[in-house]
N, C-alpha and C positions, 0 to 999 in steps of 0.2 A: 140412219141420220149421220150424215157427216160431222165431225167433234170438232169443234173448234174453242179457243181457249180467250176467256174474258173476263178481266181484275173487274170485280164489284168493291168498291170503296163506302162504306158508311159515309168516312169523313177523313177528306185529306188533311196531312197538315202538313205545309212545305214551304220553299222558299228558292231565289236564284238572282243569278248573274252578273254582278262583280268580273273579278278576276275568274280562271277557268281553273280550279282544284284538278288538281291530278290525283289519281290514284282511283282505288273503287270503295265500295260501301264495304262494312265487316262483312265477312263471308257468313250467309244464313243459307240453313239449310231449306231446299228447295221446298214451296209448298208449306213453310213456314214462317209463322211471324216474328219479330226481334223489334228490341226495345230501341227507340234514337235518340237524340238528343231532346233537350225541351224547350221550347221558343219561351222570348223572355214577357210574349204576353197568350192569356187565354183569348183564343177568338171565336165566336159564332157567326155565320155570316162574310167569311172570308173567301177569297179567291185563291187560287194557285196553277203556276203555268209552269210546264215543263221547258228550259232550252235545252241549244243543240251541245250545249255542251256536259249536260247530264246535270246543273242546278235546277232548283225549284223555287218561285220568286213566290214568296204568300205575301198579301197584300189585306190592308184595312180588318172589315171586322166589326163585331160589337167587343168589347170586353167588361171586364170589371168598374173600369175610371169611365166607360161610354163608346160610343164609334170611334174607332181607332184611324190615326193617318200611318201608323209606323208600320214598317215591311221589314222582313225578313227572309235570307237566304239560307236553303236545307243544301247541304255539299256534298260530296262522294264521303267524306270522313262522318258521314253521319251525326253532325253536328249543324246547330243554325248560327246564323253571324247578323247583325243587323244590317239592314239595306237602304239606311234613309230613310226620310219623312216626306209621303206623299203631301201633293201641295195641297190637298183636299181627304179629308177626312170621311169615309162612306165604311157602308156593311151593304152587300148582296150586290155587287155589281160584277163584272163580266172583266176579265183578263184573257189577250190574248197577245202571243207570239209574233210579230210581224214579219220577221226571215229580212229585217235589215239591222239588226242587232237591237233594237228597241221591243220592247214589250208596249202593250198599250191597255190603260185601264181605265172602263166607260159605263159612268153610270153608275147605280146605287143610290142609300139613302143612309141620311141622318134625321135625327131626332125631330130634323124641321120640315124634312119632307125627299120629292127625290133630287135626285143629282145632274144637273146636265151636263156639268163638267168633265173632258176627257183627260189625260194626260199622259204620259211616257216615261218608261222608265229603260236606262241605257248607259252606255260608256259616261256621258257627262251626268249623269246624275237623274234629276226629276223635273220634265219639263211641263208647259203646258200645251194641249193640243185640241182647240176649238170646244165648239159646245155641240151638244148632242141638238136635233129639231123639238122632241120628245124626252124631256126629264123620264127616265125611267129606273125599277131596280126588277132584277128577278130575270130579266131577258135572258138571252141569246146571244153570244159575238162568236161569230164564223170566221175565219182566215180562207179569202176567197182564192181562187186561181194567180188574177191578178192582181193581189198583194191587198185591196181592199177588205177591210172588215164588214160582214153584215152583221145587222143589232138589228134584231127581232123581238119586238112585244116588248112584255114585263107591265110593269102597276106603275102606276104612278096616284096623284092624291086624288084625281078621279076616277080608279077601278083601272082596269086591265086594257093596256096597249094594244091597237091594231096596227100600227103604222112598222114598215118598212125603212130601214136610213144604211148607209153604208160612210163608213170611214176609207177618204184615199189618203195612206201615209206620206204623198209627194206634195200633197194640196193641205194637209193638216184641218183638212175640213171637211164636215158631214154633210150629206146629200138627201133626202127623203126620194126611195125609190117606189113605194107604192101600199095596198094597204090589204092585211092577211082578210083571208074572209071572214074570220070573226076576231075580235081581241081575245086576246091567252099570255096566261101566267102560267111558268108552273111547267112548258113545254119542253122538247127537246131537240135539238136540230145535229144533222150532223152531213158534210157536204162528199156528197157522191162521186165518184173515180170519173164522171165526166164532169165535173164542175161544179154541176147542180146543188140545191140543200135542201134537205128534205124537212120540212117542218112540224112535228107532230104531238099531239095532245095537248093537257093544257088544262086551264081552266077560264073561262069568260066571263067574269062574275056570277054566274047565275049554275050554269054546270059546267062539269066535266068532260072534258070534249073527245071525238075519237076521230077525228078529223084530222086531215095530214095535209098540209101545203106545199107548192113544191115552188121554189121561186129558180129561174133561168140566168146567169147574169151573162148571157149571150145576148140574152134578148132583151132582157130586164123584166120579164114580167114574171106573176105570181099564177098558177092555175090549180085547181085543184088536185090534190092526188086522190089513191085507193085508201079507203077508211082503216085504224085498226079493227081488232074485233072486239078491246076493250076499253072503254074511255079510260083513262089514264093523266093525273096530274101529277108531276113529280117523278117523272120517268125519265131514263135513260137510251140514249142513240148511238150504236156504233158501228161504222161501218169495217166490215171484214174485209179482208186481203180479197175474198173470191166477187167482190162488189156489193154484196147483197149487206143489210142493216138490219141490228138486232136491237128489237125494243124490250125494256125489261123493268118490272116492278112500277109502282108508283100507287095514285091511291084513284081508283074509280067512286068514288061519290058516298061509299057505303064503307069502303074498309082497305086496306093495306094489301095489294095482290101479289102473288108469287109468280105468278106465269110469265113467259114470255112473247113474242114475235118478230118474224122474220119477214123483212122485206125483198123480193127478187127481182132486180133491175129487170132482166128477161121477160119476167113473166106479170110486172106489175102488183104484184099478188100479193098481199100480205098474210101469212098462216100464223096463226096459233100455234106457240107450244108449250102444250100440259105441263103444267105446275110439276106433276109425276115424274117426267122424265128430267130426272137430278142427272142424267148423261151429260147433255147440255150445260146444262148451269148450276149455280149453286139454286135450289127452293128455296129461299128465305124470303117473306115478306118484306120488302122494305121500299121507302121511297126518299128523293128528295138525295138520294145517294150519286156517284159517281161510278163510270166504267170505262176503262180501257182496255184497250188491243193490246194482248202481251208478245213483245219481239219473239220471234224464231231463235234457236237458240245459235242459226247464222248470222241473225243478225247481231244477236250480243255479241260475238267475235268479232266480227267485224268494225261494231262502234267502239272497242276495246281497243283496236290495232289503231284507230282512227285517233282517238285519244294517247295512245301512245306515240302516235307519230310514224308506226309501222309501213303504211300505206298511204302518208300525205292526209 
């Protein structure tokens, strides 16, 4: 089996994008953890988005006082700075990147229920940006091809989202594009080297689903894809540099699973792989975690140079 390398995160905690920090993080040894700074509140229930300039913007949350609206940035100095006060106060909602220097954060809930308000966060500060069709928390938001977000699923105060909606950042308004085949919390999406997103597991109120949806936005439509082999709620989706997408941990109906699987564009095929082969992955049970694709270690040169201005 070919080895490929993928961050399992319990639980992020980060922040971004202000000004662009120069410099890098304290130098830790590889394969290693190291202590950072500590935000000025506890959060449960928080978002965090990486930008291109190596900040991390945390967002909302529950805390101690209740659902939070404040946000924070995590910097190369390893330190967090505050980042403003969302215009809307939520915990479990979806942030994501837009690649026009704005961030966008959609969804979640407070004490009173869910959220349908979206909003932005950017050079000028915190703005507002339309209402979602479906108050939801727990979803999905994807950064599509063309610059639109898809927002998949999530709960809201009648049980578990079926519906489809996409964000265009030019229109500032949300669209409803169509409805998964079943409603799911709980799932994982992650979009495909031709476009695509692949939608998979979840929960529907009732079970644990092992069901994978594939939505087109060539086409706009939704169709079914290949099942995993394990129902899975609170799982993780990544796709790798070679195309294919690794599903990992989550909680099938009965317990906490270690195993993973792998998706292969080519072959449609979803495999299984044994909890055993720690080659792969780390075996820890866990769910409701986070996983990323770790750069090449060309490419940390190169965003280093980028950052320093080496190479424009």
């Amino acid at each position: 089996m070919k080895t490929f390398r993928v961050a399992l995160v319990a639980l992020l905690l980060a922040a971004s994008s202000l000004p662009l920090l120069r410099g890098d993080m304290p130098a830790v040894q590889s394969g290693q953890w190291a202590a950072t700074g500590t935000m000025s509140d506890a959060r449960n229930g928080s978002s965090a988005v990486l930008l291109p300039s190596g900040l991390v913007l945390v967002t909302g949350g529950t805390g101690t006082s209740g659902v939070l609206a404040t946000a924070e940035l995590f910097g190369p100095d390893g330190q967090f700075t505050a980042a403003g006060t969302m215009l809307s106060a939520r915990a479990d909602h979806a942030s994501v990147w837009l690649g026009d220097g704005r961030v966008l954060i959609v969804g979640g809930r407070t004490g009173e229920g869910a959220v349908a308000a979206a909003e932005t966060f950017g050079a000028g500060g915190w703005s507002a940006a339309g209402q979602l069709t479906d108050a939801r928390w727990g979803h999905t938001a994807t950064l599509l091809a063309d610059g639109r977000v898809l927002v998949v699923g999530g709960e809201n105060g009648s049980g578990p989202v079926a519906s489809v909606e996409a964000f265009d950042p030019a229109t500032g308004e949300f669209a409803v594009l169509g409805t998964l085949t079943s409603p799911r919390k709980g799932h994982a999406a992650a979009r495909l080297a031709d476009g695509r997103v692949l939608i998979a597991g979840g929960f529907d109120g009732g079970a644990v689903l092992n069901s994978i949806n594939i939505f087109d936005p060539s086409t706009g439509s939704i169709s079914v894809g290949p099942s995993l082999n394990v129902a899975r709620a609170g799982l993780s989706a990544t796709t790798l540099l070679g195309g294919k997408v690794f599903f990992f941990g989550g909680y099938d109906g009965t317990r906490i699973v270690n195993s993973g699987e792998m998706w292969d564009p080519a072959t449609t095929v979803v495999t299984l792989i044994p909890a055993a082969d720690a080659s792969a992955y780390q075996a820890i049970p866990r769910r409701d975690h986070q996983a990323f694709l770790l750069p090449s270690q060309q490419q940390r040169s190169a965003d280093r140079r980028r950052r320093n201005g080496i190479d424009g």
